[in-house]
N, C-alpha and C positions, 0 to 999 in steps of 0.2 A: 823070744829072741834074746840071745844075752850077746853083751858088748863084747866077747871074742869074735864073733861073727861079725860083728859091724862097729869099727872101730870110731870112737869118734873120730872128725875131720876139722880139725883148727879152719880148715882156708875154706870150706863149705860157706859158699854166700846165697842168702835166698835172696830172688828177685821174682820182678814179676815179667812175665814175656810178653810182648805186646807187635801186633800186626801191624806194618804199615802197608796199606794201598796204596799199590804202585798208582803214579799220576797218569794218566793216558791224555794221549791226546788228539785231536781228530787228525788225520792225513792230510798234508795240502792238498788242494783240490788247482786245476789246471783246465786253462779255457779252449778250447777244443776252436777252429775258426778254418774260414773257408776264404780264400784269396781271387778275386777279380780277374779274369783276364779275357783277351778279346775273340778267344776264338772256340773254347768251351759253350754249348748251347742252354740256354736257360732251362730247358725241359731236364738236360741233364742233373744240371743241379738240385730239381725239385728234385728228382729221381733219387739221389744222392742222400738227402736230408730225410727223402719217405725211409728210404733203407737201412741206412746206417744209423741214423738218430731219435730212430721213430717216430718222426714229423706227423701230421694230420697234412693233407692236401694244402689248404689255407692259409698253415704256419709254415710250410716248406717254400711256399710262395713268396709270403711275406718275405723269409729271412735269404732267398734269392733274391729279391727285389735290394734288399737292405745293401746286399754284396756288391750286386751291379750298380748301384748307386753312388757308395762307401770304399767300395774298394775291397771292403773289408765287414765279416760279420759271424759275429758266435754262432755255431752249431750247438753247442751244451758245455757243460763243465763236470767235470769227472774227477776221479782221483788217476795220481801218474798212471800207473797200470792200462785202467782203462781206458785214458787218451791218448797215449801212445801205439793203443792196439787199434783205434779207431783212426787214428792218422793213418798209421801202416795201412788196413784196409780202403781209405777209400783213396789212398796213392797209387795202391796198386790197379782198383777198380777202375780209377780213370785211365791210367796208362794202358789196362789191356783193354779200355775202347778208344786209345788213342786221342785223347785230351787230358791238355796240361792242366787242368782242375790243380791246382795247389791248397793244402790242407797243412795245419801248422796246430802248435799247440804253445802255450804258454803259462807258467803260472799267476794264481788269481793273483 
């Protein structure tokens, strides 16, 4: 090669390139919960928590037991996506068997 072809370059600076990994970081996650009230029936509930949250028989009991007591009691905890999709579904579920089952979500 001769320096016709490739002129020097005064402002030519070497360096060296170096990768930064991006930081990530987990999604907040958001508590999925089920609201007490007087005229929804407890079997329903189980029903609810078997279906939508993949309860075992035992823990679906449990955590209706928890509600009717409390007032109040976690279903699970998700990311926004998924607990907002799981609200939606079991608002609707109840309302088309006609109980006010209320279902809420909140972040952890």
């Amino acid at each position: 090669m001769s320096d016709k072809q490739n002129p020097p370059d005064d402002d030519f600076e070497v360096g060296i390139v170096t990768k930064t990994k991006p930081k990530t970081k987990r999604p907040p996650l958001y508590k999925v919960m089920l609201l007490n009230d007087d005229f929804t029936p407890m079997e329903f509930v189980v029903h609810v928590l078997e279906r939508f949250f993949n309860k075992g028989r035992e823990d679906a009991t449990r955590i209706m037991l928890h509600v009717h007591r409390s007032g109040v009691g976690i279903c699970g905890v998700f990311t926004y996506e998924v607990a907002e999709t799981k609200v939606s579904a079991v608002t609707e579920f109840a309302a088309r068997h006609q109980h006010p089952l209320k279902c809420t979500m909140e972040k952890e």
